[in-house]
C-alpha positions in Angstrom: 26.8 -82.5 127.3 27.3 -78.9 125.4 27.6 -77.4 128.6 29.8 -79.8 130.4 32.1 -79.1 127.3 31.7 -75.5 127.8 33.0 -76.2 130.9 36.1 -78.2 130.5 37.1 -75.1 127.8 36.4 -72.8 130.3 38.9 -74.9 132.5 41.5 -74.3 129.9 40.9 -70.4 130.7 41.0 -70.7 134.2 44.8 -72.6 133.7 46.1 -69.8 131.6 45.1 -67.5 133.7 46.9 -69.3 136.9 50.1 -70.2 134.5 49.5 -74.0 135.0 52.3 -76.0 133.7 51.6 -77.7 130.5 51.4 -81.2 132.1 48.0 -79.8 134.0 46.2 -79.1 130.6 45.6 -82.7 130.0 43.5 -83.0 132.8 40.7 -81.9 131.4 40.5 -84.0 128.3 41.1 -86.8 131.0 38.3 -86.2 133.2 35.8 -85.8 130.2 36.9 -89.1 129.2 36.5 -90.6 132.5 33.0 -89.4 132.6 32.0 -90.8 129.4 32.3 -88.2 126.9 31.7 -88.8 123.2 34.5 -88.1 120.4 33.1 -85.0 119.4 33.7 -83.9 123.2 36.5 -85.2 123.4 37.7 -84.0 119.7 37.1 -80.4 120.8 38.8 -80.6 124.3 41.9 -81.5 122.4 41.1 -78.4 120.1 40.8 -76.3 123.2 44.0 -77.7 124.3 45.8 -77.0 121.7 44.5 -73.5 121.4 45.6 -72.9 125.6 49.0 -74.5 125.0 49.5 -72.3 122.0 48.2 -69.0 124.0 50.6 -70.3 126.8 53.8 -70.5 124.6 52.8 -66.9 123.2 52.3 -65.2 126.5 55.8 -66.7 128.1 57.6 -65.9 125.0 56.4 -62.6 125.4 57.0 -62.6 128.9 60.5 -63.7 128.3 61.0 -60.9 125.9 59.7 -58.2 128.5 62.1 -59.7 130.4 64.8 -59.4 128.4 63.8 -55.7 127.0 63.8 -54.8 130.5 67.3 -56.9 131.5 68.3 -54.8 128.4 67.2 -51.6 129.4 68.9 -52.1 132.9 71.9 -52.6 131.3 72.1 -50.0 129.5 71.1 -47.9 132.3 73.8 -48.9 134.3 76.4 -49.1 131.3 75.5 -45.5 130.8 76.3 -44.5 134.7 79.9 -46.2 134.2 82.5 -43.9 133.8 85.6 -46.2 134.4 86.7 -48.6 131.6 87.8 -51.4 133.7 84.0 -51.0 135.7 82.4 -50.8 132.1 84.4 -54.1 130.6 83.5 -55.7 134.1 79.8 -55.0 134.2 79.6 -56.1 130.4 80.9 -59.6 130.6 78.7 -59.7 134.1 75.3 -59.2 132.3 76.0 -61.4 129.7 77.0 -64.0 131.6 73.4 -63.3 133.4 71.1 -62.1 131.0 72.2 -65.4 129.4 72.7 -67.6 132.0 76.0 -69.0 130.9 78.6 -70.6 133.0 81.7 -67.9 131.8 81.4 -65.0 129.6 84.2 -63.0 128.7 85.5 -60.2 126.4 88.1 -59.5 124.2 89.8 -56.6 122.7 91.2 -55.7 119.6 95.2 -54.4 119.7 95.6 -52.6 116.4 99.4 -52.1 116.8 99.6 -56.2 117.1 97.0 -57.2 114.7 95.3 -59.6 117.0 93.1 -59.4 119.7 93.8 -60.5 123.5 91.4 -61.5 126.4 90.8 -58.3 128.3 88.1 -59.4 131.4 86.8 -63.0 132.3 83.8 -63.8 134.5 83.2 -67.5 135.9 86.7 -68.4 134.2 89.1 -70.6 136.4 92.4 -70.6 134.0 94.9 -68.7 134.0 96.0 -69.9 130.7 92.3 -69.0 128.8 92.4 -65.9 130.5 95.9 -64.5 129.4 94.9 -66.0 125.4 95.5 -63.5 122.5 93.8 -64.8 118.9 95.1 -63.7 115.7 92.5 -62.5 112.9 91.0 -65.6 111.8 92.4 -67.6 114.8 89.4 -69.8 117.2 86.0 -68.5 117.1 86.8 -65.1 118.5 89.5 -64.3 115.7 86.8 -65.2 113.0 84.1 -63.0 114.8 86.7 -60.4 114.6 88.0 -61.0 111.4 84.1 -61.5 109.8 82.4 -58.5 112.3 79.7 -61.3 112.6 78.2 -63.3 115.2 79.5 -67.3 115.3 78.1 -69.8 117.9 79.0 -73.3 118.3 77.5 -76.0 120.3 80.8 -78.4 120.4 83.8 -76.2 119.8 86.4 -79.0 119.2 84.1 -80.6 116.8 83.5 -77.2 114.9 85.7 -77.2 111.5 84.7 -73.3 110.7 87.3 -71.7 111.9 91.1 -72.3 112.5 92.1 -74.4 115.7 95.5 -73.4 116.9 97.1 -75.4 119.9 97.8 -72.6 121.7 94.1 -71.8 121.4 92.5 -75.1 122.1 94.8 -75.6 125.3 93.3 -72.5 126.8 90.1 -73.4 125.8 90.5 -77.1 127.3 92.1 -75.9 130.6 88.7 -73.8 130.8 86.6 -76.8 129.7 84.8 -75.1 127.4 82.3 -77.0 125.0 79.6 -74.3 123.9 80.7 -71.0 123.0 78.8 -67.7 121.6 80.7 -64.8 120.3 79.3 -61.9 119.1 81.0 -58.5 117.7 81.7 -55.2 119.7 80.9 -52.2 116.9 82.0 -48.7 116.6 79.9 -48.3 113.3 81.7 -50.8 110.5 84.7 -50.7 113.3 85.0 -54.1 115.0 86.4 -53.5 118.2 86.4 -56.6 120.3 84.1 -59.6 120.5 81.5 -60.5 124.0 81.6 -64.0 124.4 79.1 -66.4 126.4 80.0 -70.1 126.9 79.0 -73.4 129.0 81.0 -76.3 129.7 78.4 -78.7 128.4 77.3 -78.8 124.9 74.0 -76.5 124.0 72.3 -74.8 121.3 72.2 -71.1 121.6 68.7 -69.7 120.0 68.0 -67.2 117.4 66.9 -64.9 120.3 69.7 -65.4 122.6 72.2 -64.8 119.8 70.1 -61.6 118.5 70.1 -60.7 122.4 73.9 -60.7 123.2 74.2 -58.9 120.0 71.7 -56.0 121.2 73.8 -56.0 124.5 77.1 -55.7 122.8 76.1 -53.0 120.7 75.3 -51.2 124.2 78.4 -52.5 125.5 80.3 -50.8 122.5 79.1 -47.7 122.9 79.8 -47.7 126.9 83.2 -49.0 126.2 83.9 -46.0 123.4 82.0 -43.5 125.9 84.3 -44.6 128.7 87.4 -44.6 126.7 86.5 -40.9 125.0 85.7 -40.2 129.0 89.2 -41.4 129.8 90.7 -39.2 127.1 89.2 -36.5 128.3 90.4 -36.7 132.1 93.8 -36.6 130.9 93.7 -34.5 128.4 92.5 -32.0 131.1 94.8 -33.4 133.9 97.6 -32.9 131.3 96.2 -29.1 130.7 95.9 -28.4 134.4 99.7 -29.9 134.7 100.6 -27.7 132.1 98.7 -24.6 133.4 100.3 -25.2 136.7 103.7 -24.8 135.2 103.0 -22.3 133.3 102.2 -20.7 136.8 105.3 -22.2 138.4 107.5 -20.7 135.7 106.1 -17.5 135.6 106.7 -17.0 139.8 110.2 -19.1 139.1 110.9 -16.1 136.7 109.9 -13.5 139.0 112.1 -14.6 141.6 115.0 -14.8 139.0 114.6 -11.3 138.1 114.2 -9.9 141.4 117.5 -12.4 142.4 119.3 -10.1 139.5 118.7 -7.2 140.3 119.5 -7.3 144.2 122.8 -9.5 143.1 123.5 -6.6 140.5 123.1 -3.8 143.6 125.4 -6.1 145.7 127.9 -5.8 143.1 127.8 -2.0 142.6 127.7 -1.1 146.3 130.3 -4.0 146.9 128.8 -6.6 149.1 129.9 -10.1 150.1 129.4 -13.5 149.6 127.1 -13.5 152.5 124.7 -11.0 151.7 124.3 -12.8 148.1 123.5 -16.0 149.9 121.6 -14.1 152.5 119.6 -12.2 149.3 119.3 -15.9 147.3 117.7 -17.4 150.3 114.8 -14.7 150.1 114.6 -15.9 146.8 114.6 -19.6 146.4 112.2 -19.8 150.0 115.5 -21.8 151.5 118.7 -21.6 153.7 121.1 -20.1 151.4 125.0 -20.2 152.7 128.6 -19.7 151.4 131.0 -22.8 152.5 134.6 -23.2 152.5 136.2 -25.8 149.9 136.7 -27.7 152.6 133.7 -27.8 154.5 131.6 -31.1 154.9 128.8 -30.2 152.8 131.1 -29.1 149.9 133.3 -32.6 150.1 129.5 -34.3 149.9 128.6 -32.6 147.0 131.4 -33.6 145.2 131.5 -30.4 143.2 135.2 -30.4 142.0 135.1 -30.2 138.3 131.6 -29.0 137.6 131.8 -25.5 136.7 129.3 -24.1 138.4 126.6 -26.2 137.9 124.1 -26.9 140.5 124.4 -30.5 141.8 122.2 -32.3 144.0 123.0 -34.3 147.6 120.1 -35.5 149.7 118.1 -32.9 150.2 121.1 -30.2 149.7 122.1 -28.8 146.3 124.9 -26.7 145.6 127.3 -24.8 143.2 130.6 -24.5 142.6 132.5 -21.2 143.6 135.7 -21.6 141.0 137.8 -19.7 138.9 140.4 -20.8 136.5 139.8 -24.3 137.8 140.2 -23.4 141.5 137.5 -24.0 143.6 137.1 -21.2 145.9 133.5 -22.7 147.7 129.9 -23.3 147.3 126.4 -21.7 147.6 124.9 -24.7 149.3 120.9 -24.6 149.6 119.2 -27.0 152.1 115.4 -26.8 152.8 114.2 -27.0 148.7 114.7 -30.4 147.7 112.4 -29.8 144.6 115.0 -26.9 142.8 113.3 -27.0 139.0 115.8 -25.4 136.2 115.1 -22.2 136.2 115.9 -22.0 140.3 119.1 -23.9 139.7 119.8 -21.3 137.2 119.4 -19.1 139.6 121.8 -20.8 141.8 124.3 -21.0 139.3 124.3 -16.9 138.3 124.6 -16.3 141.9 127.8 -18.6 142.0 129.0 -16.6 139.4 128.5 -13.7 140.9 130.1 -14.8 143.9 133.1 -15.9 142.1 133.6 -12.5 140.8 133.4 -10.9 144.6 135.8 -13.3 145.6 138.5 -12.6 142.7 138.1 -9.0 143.6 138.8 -9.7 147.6 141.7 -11.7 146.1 143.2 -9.2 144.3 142.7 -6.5 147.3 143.9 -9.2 149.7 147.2 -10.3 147.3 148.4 -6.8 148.8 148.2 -8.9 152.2 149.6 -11.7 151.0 152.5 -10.5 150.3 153.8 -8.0 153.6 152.7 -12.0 155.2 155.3 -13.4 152.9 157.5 -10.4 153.7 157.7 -10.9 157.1 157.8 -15.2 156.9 161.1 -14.2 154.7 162.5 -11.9 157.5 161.6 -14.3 160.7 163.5 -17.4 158.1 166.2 -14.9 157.0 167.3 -12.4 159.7 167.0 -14.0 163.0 168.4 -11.1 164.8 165.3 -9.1 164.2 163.7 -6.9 166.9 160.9 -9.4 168.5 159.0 -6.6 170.0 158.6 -5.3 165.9 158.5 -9.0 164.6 154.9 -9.0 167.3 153.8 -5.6 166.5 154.0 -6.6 162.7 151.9 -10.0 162.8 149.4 -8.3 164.6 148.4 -6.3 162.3 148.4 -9.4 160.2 146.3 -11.0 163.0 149.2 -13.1 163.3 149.6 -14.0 167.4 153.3 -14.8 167.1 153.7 -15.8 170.8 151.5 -18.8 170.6 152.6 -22.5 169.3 153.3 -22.5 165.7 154.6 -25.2 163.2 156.9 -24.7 160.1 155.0 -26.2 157.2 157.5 -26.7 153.7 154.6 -27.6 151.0 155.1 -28.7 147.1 153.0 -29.6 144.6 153.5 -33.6 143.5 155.7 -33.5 140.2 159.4 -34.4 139.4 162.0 -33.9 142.0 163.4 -30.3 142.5 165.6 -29.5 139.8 169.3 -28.8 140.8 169.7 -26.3 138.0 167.8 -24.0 140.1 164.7 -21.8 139.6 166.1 -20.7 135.9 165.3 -24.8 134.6 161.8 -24.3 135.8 159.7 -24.8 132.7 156.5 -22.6 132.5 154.1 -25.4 134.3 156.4 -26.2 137.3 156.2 -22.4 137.6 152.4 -21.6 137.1 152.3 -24.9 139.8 154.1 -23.0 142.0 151.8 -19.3 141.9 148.7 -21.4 141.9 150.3 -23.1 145.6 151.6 -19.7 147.3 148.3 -17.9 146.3 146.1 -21.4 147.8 148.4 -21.3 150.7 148.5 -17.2 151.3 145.0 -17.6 151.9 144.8 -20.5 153.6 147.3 -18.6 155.7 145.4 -15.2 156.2 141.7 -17.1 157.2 144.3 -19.2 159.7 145.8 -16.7 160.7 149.4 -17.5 159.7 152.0 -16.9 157.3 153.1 -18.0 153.9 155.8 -17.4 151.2 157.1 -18.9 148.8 160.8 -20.3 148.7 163.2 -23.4 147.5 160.4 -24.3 144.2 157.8 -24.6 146.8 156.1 -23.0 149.7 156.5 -22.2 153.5 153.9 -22.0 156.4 154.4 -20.6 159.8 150.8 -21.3 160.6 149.5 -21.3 164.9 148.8 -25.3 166.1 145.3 -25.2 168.3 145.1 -27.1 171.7 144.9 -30.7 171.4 146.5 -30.7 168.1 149.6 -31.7 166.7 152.7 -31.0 164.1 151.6 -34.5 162.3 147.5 -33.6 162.0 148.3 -30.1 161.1 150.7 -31.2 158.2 148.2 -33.7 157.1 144.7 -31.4 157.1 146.7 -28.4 155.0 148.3 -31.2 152.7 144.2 -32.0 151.9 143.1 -28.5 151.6 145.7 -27.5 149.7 144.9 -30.5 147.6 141.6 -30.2 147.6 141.6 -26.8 146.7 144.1 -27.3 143.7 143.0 -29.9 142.5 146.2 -31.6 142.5 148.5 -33.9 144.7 150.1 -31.7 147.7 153.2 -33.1 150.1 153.4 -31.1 152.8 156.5 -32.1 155.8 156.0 -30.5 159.4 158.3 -29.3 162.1 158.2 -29.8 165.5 156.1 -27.4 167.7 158.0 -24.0 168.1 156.5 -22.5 171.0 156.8 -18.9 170.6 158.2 -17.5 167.2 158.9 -14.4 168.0 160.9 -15.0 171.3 163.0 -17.2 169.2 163.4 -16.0 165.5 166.2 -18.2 164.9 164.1 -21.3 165.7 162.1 -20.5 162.5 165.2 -21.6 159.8 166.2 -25.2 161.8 162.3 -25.4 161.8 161.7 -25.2 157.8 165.2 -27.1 157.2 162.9 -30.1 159.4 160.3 -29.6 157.6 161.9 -29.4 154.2 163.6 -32.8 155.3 160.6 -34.7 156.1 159.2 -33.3 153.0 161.9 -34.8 150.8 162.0 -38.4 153.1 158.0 -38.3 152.2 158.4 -38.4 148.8 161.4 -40.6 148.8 159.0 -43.0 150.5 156.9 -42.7 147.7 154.0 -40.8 150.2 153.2 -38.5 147.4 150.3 -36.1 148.8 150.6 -36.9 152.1 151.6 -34.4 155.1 153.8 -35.8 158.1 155.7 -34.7 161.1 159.2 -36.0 162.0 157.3 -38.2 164.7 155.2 -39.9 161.8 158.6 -41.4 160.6 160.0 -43.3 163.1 163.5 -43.7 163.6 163.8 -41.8 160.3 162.2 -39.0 161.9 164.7 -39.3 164.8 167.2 -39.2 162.5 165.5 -36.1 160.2 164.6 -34.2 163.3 167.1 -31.6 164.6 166.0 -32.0 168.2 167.2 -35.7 168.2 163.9 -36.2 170.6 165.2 -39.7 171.8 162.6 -39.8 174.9 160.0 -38.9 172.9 160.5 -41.6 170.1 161.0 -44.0 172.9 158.0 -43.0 174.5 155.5 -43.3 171.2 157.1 -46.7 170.3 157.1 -48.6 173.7 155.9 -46.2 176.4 152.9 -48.3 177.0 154.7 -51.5 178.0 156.9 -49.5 180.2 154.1 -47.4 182.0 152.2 -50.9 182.1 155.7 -52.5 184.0 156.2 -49.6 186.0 152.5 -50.0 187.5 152.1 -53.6 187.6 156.0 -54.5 188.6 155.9 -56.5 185.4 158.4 -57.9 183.4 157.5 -57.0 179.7 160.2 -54.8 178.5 163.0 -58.0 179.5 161.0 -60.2 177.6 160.7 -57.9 174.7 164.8 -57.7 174.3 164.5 -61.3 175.4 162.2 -62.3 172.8 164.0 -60.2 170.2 167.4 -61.6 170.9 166.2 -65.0 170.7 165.2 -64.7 166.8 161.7 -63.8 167.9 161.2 -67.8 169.1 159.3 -68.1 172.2 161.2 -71.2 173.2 164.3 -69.5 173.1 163.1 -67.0 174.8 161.8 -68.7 178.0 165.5 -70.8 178.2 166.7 -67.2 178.4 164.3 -65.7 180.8 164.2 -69.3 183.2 160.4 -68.9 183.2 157.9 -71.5 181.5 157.1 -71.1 177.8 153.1 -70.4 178.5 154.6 -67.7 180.5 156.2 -66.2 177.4 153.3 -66.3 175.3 150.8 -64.7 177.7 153.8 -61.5 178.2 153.7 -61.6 174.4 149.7 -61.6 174.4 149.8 -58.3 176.7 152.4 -56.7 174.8 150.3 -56.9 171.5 147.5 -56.1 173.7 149.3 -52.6 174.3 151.4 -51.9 171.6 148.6 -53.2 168.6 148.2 -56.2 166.5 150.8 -55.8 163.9 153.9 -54.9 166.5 155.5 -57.9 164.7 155.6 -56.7 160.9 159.4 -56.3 160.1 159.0 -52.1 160.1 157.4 -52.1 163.5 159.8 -54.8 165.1 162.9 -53.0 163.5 161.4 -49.1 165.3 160.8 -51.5 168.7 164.3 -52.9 168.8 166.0 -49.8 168.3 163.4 -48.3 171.3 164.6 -51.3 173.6 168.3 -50.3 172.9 167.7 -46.2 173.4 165.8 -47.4 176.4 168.4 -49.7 177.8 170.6 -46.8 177.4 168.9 -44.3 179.1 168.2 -46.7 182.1 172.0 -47.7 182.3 172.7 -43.3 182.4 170.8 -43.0 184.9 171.9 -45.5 187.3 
């Protein structure tokens, strides 16, 4: 019997070493039985039992321990390799989810400028509502581990009257359907910095060593998280040095450039350059395309540079500075291939518009000279039309004036009250600095156009040449918005017709600026204040202001397409016209007095505003046609 109990202990031995599960340590205490054994037999199999089971508990617990340790350690291995915060929060709340084997775990953060602290990273959550939750110090579980710097577990969290439930609290947690929850502190030494959380949505009882665990892992986690964060201080405290190294850099080449920039501008000045060799010497400078443009040019009327002093100013991918002086702007160095200018190159910019400003006042004052044998010889071709033409060429010439092409008499004035009768001695001071700052705008709009200017009657007088495939009307209009533009102010300018060759005919000049000074005046009687016209912009006014009493003409720009369209389709749309006219402008009317059908009427009327525009019915238009018809009539019935 001794040995067959020697035996059935034995057995005991050979389950622990196979890790039987406890069920299978009652078998032997069952067979023994079964074969008969005594109560002292059986007595010490239960012993032995007892003894294995024991052993057994103590080898898994340490087994589970080892396995912890070493979950630990892995952790922490990996927690250690982290450098980014968001991967160091998000590997934290994954290992304690596992290491625990919890169905969420999550992690919260303290916000020391709020007083609170707010969900940061969720793992296994579903609701959007738990997972955007921020607990005030004492507020839920998590506010009293945070508040307390200890650990708190709770196996029915609704039933749990430690801690203060708010509703905005308990909804998240209900929405996550949360029942068991663990939170443990995050520590910076007696710092509480946020809390690790693991949770179920059943009800359970966390253990001693699960809660001493999570504790171990968030102290790890705590030091990963401070690691990562001092990590992420340091990045950009070095990105920030490197930033500010590399403009230290920037700004020391920048300066460089800007001293260099001086002193060639300084030896343009002394060995009298112009504009274009300081924009050919900024452009070495500021690594772009550097050039000087005219007040009127398109890049200058982008930039909108008018009234900025010389600043730089920015326009796409073009910056530029104003050319000015006393409030006249006289240009712009525009730049175009540096979009990223930084202050010290729009400094730059802005000395060398400066400088340029200063090169340009001195051409002025060495071209007023110019200006005024121009204005000379304007007064003699106005006043003594008897003059030599043969001298009156030779004399624009040298003012690269071609006097035997087509020219226009332009009568300009700067917007104000009407002239005063009294005569230049009423002129108070403004009306006659208004009228300098005009003749010296127009003298050198003049000289680059190679035409003439003076001043005269409280304004100013152009003679200036008319291009191919322009005319009297555009001319007057362009000049009125350069001279504008230029001035800053509100310029009327009234055109002539074309005088074909001024110094065949130096008598034509006069009649030409007495038109001109007429549609000037019917401008701003008209109340077209800054505009610039022609005697063919007015109408029948213009007929009527126009010395050459150009009846065909006016005809021809009022109706001349309906009667070039009857002449080659043998229609009858110039009857119907007076017709229509006649009859009160009523298409009934009209088709008693034509005999035809009143559809007929309306489809004549459809082509004539087909040829002659949409609004050839407005009162101004219909009154101009009428008196067309009758000039036309006329002309017809002379001719016959």
């Amino acid at each position: 019997m001794s040995d067959a109990m020697s035996h059935d202990q034995a057995s005991y031995l050979e389950l622990l070493a196979r890790g039987a599960a406890p069920e299978a340590y009652d078998r032997p205490a069952l067979l023994a039985r079964a074969e008969g054994a005594g109560p002292e037999a059986l007595a010490a199999l239960e012993h032995a039992k007892r003894l294995a089971l024991r052993v057994r508990a103590e080898l898994a617990e340490r087994r589970r321990r080892e396995a912890e340790l070493s979950a630990l350690f892995e952790t922490a291995h990996d927690l250690a390799g982290l450098r980014d915060l968001d991967a160091v929060l998000r590997a934290i709340v994954q290992r304690a989810r596992s290491l625990l084997g919890t169905e969420v775990a999550y992690l919260c953060l303290n916000d020391p400028a709020a007083g609170d602290t707010y969900m940061r990273v969720t793992e296994g959550s579903v609701s959007a509502r738990f997972q955007q939750l921020r607990l005030g110090m004492g507020e839920g579980l998590g506010g009293l581990v945070a508040q307390t710097a200890r650990p708190y577990v709770t196996d029915s969290y609704f039933d749990d009257p430690r801690f203060e439930h708010t509703t905005t609290i308990d909804s998240g947690v209900r929405d996550e359907g949360l029942v068991a929850i663990l939170g443990v502190p995050l520590m910076l030494g007696s710092q509480v910095i946020g809390v690790l959380f693991a949770a179920d949505r059943h009800a359970r009882v966390f253990e001693r060593e699960q809660i001493a665990l999570l504790g171990s892992f968030a102290a790890h986690a705590a030091v990963a998280i401070d690691t990562a964060n001092l990590l992420g201080e340091t990045r950009t405290a070095l990105a920030e040095l490197e930033k500010a190294n590399g403009i230290i850099k920037e700004h020391s080449a920048v300066i460089e450039r800007a001293s260099d920039v001086h002193d060639r501008l300084t030896e343009l000045v002394l060995r009298g350059g112009g504009v274009h060799d300081v924009a050919s010497a900024l452009s070495e400078v500021l690594d772009g395309t550097v050039e000087f443009a005219h007040p009127d040019s398109p890049s200058v009327t982008a930039l909108e540079l008018t009234g900025t002093a010389g600043r730089a100013k920015r326009h796409g991918e073009v910056w530029g500075a104003a050319v000015s002086a006393g409030g006249e702007l006289l240009g712009a160095l525009v730049l175009r291939g540096h979009p990223g200018l930084d202050p010290v190159d729009q400094r730059t910019l802005e000395r060398a518009a400066m400088v340029t400003s200063l090169l340009l006042l001195a051409r002025r004052s060495a071209g007023e000279a110019e200006q005024r044998v121009r204005g000379e010889l304007l007064d003699d071709l106005l006043d003594a039309p008897d003059r030599d033409p043969r001298l009156l060429r030779e004399r624009g010439a040298r003012l690269r004036a071609d006097l035997d092409a087509p020219h226009v008499v332009l009568a300009a004035r700067i917007d104000g009250p009407a002239p005063d009768t009294a005569g230049a001695s009423g002129a108070t001071e403004r009306e006659t600095a208004d009228r300098r700052r005009l003749w010296s705008a127009a003298s050198h709009l003049a000289a680059t156009g190679q035409g003439l200017a003076a001043t005269r009657d409280g304004g100013t007088v152009l003679l200036l040449p008319l291009a191919p495939g322009d005319s009297a009307a555009e001319l007057a209009r362009r000049t009125a918005g350069q001279l504008g533009g230029a001035l800053r102010e509100s310029v009327t300018i009234g055109a002539s017709s074309v005088i074909e060759a001024p110094a065949a005919r130096p008598g034509a000049i006069a009649e030409a600026y007495a038109e001109a000074r007429r549609c000037l005046d019917a401008l701003r009687l008209l109340g077209r204040s800054g505009d610039g016209a022609a005697a063919q912009d007015l109408g029948f006014l213009g007929l009527l202001l126009a010395d050459t009493r150009d009846i065909e003409g006016f005809v021809h720009r009022t109706i001349g397409e309906v009667v070039a369209y009857d002449l080659r389709r043998g229609t009858d749309l110039v009857r119907t016209l007076g017709a229509y006219f006649a009859s009160g402008m009523s298409p009934v009317r009209t088709k008693d007095e034509l005999h035809v059908h009143v559809n007929t009427v309306a489809q004549r009327l459809e082509r004539v505003g087909r040829l002659l525009g949409p609004d050839w019915q407005s009162p101004a238009r219909a009154l101009e046609i009428q008196l067309a018809l009758r000039l036309h009539a006329m002309s017809e019935a002379v001719v016959r």
